[in-house]
Structure formats: C-alpha cells, structure tokens
C-alpha positions in Angstrom: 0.0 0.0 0.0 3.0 2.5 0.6 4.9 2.2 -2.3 1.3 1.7 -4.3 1.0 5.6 -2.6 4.5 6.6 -3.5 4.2 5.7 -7.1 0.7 8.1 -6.9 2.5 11.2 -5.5 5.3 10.6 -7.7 3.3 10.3 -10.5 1.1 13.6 -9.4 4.5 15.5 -9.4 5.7 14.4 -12.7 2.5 16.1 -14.3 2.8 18.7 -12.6 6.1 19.6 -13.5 5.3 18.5 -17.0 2.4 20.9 -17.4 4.4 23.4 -15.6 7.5 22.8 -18.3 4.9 22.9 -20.9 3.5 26.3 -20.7 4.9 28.6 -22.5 4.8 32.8 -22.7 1.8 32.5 -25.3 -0.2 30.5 -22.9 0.4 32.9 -20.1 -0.6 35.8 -22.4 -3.7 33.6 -23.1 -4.3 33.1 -19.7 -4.0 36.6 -18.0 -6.5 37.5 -15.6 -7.1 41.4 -16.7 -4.6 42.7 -14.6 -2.7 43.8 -17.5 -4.6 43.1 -20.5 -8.3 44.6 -18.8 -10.0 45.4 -22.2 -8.5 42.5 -23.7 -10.8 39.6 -23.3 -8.6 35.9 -23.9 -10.3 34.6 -27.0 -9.3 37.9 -29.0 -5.3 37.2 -27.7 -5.8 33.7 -29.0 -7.4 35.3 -32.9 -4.2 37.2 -32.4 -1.8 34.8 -32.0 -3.6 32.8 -34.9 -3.4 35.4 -37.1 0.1 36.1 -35.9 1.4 32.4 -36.5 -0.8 32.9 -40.1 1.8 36.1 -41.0 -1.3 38.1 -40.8 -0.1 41.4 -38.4 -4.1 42.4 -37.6 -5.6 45.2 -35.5 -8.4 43.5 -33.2 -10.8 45.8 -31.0 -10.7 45.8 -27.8 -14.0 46.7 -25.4 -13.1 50.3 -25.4 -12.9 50.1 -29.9 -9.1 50.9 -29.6 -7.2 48.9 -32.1 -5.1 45.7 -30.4 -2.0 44.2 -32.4 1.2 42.0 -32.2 4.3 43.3 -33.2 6.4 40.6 -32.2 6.2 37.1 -30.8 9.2 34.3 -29.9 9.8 31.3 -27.8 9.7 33.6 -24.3 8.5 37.2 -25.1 5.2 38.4 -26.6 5.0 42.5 -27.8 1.7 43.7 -27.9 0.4 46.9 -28.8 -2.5 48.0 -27.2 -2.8 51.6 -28.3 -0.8 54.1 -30.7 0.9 55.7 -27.4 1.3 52.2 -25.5 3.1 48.5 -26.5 3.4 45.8 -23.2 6.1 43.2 -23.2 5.9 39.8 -22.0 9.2 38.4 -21.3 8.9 34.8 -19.6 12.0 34.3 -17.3 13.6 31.0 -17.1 10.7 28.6 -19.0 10.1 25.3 -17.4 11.1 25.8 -14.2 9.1 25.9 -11.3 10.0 29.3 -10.6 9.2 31.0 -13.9 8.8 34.7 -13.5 6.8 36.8 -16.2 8.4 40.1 -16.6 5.9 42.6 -17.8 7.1 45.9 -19.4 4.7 48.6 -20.4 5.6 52.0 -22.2 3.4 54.6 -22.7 4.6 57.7 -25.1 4.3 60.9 -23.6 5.5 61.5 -26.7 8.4 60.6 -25.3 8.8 56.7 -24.3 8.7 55.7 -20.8 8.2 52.3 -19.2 7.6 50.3 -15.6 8.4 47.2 -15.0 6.3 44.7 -13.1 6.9 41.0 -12.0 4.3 38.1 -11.5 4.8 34.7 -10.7 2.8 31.7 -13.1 -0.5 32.4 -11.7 -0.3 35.7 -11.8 0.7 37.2 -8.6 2.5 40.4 -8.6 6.0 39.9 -7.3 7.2 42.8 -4.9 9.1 45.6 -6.6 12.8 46.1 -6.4 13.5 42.4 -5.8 14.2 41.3 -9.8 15.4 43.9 -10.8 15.6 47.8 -10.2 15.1 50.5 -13.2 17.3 52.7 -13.5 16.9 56.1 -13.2 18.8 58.8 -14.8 21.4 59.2 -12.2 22.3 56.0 -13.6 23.1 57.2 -17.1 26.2 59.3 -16.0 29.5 58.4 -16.9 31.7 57.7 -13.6 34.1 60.7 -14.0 31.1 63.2 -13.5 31.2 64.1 -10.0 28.2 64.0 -7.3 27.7 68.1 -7.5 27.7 68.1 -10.9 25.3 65.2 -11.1 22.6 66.9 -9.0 23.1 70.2 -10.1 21.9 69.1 -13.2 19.2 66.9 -12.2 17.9 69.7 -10.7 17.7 71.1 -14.1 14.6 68.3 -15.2 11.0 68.4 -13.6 11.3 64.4 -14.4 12.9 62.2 -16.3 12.0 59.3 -18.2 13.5 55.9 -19.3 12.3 53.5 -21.4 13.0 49.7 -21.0 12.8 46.9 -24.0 13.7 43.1 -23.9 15.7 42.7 -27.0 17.4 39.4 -28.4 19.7 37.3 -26.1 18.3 37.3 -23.0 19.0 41.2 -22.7 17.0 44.2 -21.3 17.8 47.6 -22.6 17.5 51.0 -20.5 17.1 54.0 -22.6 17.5 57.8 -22.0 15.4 60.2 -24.1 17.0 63.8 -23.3 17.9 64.5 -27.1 13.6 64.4 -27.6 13.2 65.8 -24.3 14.7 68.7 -23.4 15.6 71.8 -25.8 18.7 71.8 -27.7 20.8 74.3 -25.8 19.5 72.1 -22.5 20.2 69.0 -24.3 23.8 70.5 -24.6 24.6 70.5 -20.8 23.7 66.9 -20.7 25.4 65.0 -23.7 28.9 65.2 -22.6 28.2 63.9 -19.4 25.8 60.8 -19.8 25.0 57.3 -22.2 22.5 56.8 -24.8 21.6 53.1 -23.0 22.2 50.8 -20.0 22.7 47.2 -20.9 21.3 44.4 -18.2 20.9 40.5 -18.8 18.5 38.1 -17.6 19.8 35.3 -14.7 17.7 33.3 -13.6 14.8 35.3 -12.6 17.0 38.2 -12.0 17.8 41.1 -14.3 21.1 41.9 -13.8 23.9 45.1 -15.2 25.7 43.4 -17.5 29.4 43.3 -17.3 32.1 44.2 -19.8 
C-alpha cells in the first residue's frame, strides 16, 4: 500500500512539473486575468496569435474600440500593442522551471517613451518591486568621472525624467535615455557630454542583472 502511494504522488508531481514545463509565454498571455490586459478579453489574444502564426499582423478591437495588435512574438516574449501611445512586453524568465517569472514591461509615449516594469509569478501574482530587478533612473546614465555636484546640479535642471525599457534578443534588457527628444537643444547641450545613450542588463535566472564588460 506505501509504495502503491508513493508511485501516486510521484506520479502527481511528474505532471505537474510536465504541465508546468509545458506552458509557454503564449499560454500565459492567453491566460491573464485582466490585470494587464483589462480590455483584452482571452479569445481575442488567441485570434491574435492565430493570425500572428498565419503572418497576418491584424488590428483587433478591444471593449473600449481601440485597435489591439502584435508586433512581435518568440519562444519567451510576446509585444503587444494596445494603443498608438502604448506596447506591453511579456518576457517569460527561465521557462520550465518551477520558478518561472513573467516580466511585464509597459511603455506609454508621452510623446516621449517611458516604461515600468512589473513581475508576476505563473499564476499571476504580482512579485514585490525592487526584488528582480531595479530601473534605473537617470542618475544611472552618468558616466563615472562626473562628479556627485555636478550630477545633482543638473538633475535639478529636469521636472522628471523618463526611461524607457525593451527586452531585445539574447536574453537582454535595454534602458534608454530620451533627453535629445526631451529637453531643448541648448539644455540637451549641458547633458550630452556627461551621460549614455543606453544601459545594458541580462536576464539570470529570474533576475535582471547590469551586464558586465
């Protein structure tokens, strides 16, 4: 009777790490609860996804009338966009494992582009902030020979800043500055000797790391 037991369990955990292995970023894109996606019903991101496999790129309505497409789709990240100001990027982090985290980037234009990150676990739980990974902010975009007082002196100069974040090929998150589109030319000026156009980071694991040169 024990080992008849054993063989149960260890047959219960073998489907459940198959069907956890199984699912892939399409599924969870299928599968999200309107957190993200709130005008978005599931059987429109499945036409989607149908036409997108079909190489049909199609604008769907969503229950506001605003026009719904995919602009990109692979083996671990979905870009969707929901409106002519705003694209969301699924990026699923570390696939078949257990601890699979969907990384979800959205970037409105304002007209400049500027994004949040948010994490969720597989059934769509939001992670807490900070612990995957931390945006930059512009700060971060200085080169190291710019000292402290000349740092804040001109961040003082901005009533905000914005950065925009994409998942590109390779397992690789991008951080953007958009000062050039920003700010005037003679304020741009001040800034361009003194900062980088991008900040490169990598996915480990379910971390998002700097990446190191």
């Amino acid at each position: 009777m024990r080992i008849k037991r054993i063989l149960i369990l260890s047959s219960a955990i073998l489907c459940m790490l198959t069907a956890i292995q199984g699912r892939t970023i399409r599924d969870f894109f299928a599968s999200e609860p309107g957190r993200i996606f709130t005008l978005l019903p599931s059987n429109t991101r499945l036409d989607l996804l149908d036409y997108f496999d079909s190489g049909k790129i199609v604008w769907a309505q969503n229950n506001l009338g605003n026009g719904t497409s995919l602009s990109a789709v692979d083996s671990t990240s979905i870009t969707v966009v929901t409106s002519e100001s705003k694209t969301v990027q699924l990026r699923l982090l570390t696939q078949g494992s257990k601890d699979s985290v969907i990384a979800v980037i959205e970037t409105v234009r304002t007209p400049v582009p500027d994004s949040r990150i948010t994490f969720y676990n597989t059934r769509w739980e939001r992670l807490p902030d900070g612990k995957k990974f931390k945006k930059p902010s512009l700060s971060d975009f200085f080169l190291s020979r710019v000292s402290k007082s000349q740092r804040q002196s001109l961040l003082e100069t901005l009533p905000f800043t914005l950065v925009e974040l994409e998942f590109i090929d390779g397992g690789r998150l991008v951080a953007r500055q958009h000062l050039k589109e920003f700010l005037s030319k003679e304020d741009f000026a001040q800034f361009r000797p003194h900062v980088v156009d991008s900040l490169v980071f990598v996915v480990n694991g379910t971390r998002i790391k700097p990446l190191k040169h």
